[in-house]
C-alpha positions as CSV (number, residue, x, y, z in Angstrom):
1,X,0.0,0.0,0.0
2,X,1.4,3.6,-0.8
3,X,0.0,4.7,2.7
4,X,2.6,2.3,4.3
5,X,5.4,2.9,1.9
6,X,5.1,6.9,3.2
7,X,5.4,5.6,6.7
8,X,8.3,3.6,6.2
9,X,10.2,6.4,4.6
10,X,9.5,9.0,6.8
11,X,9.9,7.3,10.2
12,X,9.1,7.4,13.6
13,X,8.8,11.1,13.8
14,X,5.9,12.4,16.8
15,X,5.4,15.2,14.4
16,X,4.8,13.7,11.5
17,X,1.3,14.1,9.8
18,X,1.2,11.1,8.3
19,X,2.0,9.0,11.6
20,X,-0.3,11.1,13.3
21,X,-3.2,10.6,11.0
22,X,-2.6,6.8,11.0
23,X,-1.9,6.3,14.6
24,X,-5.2,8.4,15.8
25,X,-7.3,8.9,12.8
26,X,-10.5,11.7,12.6
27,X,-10.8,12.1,16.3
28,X,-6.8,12.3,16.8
29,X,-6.7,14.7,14.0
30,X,-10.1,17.2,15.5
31,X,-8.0,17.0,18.9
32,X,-5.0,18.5,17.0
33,X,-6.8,21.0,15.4
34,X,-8.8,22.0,18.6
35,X,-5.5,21.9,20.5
36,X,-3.3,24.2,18.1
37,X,-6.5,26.5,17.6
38,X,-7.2,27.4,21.8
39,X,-4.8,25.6,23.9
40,X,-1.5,27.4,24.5
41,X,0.5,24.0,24.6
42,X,-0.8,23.6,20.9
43,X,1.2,25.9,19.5
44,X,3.8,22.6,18.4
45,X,1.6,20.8,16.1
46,X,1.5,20.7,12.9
47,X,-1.7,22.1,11.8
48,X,-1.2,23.5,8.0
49,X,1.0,20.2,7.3
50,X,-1.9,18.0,9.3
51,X,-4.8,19.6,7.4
52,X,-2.8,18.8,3.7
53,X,-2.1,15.7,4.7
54,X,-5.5,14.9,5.6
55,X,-6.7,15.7,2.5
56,X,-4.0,13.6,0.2
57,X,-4.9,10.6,2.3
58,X,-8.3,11.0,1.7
59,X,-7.5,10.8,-1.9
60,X,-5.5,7.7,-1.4
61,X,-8.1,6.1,0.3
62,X,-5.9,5.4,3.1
63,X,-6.5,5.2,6.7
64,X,-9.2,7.7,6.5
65,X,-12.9,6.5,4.8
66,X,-15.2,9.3,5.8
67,X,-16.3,11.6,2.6
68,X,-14.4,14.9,2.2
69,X,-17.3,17.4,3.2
70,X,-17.3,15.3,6.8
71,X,-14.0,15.7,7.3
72,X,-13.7,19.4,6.1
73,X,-16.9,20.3,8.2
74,X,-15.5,18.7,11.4
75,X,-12.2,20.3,11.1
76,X,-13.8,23.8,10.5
77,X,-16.1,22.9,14.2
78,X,-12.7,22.1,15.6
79,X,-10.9,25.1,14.6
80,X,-13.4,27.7,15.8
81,X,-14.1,25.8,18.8
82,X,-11.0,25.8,19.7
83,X,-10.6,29.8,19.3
84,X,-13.3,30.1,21.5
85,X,-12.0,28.8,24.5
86,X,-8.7,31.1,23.1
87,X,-10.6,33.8,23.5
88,X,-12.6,33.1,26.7
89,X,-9.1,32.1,28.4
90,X,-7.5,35.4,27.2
91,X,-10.7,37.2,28.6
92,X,-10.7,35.7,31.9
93,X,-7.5,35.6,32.2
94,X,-6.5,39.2,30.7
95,X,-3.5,40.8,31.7
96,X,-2.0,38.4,34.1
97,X,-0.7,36.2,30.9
98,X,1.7,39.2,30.1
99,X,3.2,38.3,33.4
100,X,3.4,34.6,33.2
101,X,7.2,33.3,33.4
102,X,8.6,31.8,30.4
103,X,8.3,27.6,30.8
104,X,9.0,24.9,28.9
105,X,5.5,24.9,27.0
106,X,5.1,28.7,27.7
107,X,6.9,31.3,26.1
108,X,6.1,35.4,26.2
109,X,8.2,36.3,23.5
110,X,5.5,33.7,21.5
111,X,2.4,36.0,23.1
112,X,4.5,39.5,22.3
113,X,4.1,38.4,18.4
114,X,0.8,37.4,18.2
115,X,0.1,40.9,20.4
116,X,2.0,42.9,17.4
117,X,0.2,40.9,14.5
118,X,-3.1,41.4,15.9
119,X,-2.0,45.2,16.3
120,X,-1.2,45.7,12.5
121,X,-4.1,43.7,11.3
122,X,-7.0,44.6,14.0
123,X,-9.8,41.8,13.3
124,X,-8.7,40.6,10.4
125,X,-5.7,38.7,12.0
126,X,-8.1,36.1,13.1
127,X,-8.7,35.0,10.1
128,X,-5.1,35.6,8.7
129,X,-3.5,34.0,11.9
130,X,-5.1,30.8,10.5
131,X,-2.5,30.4,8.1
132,X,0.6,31.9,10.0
133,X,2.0,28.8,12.6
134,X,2.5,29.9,16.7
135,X,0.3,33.2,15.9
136,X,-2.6,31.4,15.0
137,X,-2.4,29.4,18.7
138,X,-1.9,33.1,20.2
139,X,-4.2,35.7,18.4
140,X,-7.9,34.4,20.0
141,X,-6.0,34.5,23.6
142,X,-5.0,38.2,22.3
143,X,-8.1,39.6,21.2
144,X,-9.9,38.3,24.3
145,X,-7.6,40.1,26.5
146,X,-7.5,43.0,24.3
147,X,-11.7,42.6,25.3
148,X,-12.7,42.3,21.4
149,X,-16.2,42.7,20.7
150,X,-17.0,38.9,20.8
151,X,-19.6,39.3,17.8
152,X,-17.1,40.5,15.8
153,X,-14.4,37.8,17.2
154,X,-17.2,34.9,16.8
155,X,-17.6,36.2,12.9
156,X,-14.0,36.1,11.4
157,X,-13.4,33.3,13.8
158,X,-15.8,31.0,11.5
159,X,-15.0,32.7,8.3
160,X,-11.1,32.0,9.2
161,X,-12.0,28.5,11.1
162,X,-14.0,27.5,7.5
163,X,-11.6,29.1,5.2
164,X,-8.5,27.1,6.8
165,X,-10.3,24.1,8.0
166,X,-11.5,23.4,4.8
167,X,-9.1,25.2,1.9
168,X,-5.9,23.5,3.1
169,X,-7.9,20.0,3.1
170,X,-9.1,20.4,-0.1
171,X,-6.3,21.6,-1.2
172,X,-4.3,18.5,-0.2
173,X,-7.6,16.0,-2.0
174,X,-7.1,17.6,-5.2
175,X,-3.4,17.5,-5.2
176,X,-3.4,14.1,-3.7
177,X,-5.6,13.2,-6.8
178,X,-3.0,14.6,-9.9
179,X,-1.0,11.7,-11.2
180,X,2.3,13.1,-10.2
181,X,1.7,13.5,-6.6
182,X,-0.2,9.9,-6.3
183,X,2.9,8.3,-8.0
184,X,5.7,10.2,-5.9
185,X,3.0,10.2,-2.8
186,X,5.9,8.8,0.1
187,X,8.0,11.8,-1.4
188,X,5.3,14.0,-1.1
189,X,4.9,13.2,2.5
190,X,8.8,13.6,3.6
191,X,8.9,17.1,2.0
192,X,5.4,17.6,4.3
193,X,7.0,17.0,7.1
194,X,10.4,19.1,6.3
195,X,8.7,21.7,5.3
196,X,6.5,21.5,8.7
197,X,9.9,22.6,10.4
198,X,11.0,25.3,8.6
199,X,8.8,28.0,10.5
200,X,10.6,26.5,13.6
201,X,13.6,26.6,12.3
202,X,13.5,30.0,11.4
203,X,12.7,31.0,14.5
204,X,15.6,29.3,16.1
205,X,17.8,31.5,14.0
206,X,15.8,34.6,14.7
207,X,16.0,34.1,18.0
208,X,19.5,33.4,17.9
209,X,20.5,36.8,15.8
210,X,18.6,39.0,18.6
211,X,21.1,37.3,21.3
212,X,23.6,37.7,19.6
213,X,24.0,40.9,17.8
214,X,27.4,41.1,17.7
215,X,27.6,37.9,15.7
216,X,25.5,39.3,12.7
217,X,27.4,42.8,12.5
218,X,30.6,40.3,12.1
């Protein structure tokens, strides 16, 4: 089976889409989604790679049976429930986040960029934090400490929750479907999940350059 093929090549990886998806199927993929959307440990997963993945093995036929409308429908629920309890925790909760010590799982420096995006962009970044990994865990908990109007929050929340949920899927089916990805498909899934790192590797090196300034100017 191709499915298994794309397993075997890209290993035992916890972040790997693929692995994921076969491992814990809809549910495990709807717990993902909620998680990265409203939880503030969520920020780790991979939710753009998840999502195109999703749809490709729904093309293949592989691991997950349900049609593509179920799937996109359920996703889209996930996402915008899950930046509801963002935005309920960041109301309740409010400015005391701000003064939350860095952790493990916790980072302020993560909460000081989605604060800035959802500046520059007022109620739009909802929906464009969607597509933007670690700001889209961090923009609901933002605009419900900021105290957005929650009518306005609760409409681009579903328009960005539907427009994510269900473009990247689909977007993964139909690809999954041309002849070129269904015949290089285990290919297709290893460059998933390096490409699923790069935001976090660019960040390393960002992160790097501001501690050491020096370094750069040499």
């Amino acid at each position: 089976m191709i499915a298994h093929l794309a397993a075997t090549a890209i290993g035992p990886d916890f972040l790997d889409p693929h692995r994921l998806i076969s491992t814990f199927g809809l549910i495990g993929i709807l717990v993902m989604v909620f998680a990265e959307s409203g939880l503030l440990i969520g920020f780790f997963l991979p939710g753009d790679s998840l999502l195109f993945t999703t749809g490709l093995l729904i093309a293949d036929g592989s691991y997950l049976h349900q049609p593509l409308w179920v799937v996109c429908g359920l996703i889209s629920v996930a996402a915008i429930a899950g930046d509801q309890v963002g935005y309920a925790f960041g109301k309740r909760v409010g400015p005391a986040l701000f003064r939350r010590p860095d952790s493990r799982l916790f980072k302020q420096e993560n909460l000081r960029k989605a604060e800035e995006f959802f500046a520059r962009h007022g109620a739009r970044s909802i929906i464009l934090a969607r597509f933007v990994p670690l700001v889209r865990t961090f923009t609901p908990v933002i605009a419900g400490a900021s105290s957005m109007h929650y009518r306005t929050f609760l409409t681009y929340n579903i328009i960005g929750g539907i427009a994510w949920g269900t473009g990247v899927t689909v977007l993964g089916y139909f690809l999954g479907q041309a002849p070129f990805v269904r015949n290089n498909i285990e290919y297709i899934f290893v460059g998933i999940v390096a490409v699923s790192f790069i935001p976090i590797l660019a960040e390393v090196v960002r992160a790097r350059r501001r501690k050491n300034p020096a370094d750069v100017a040499d």
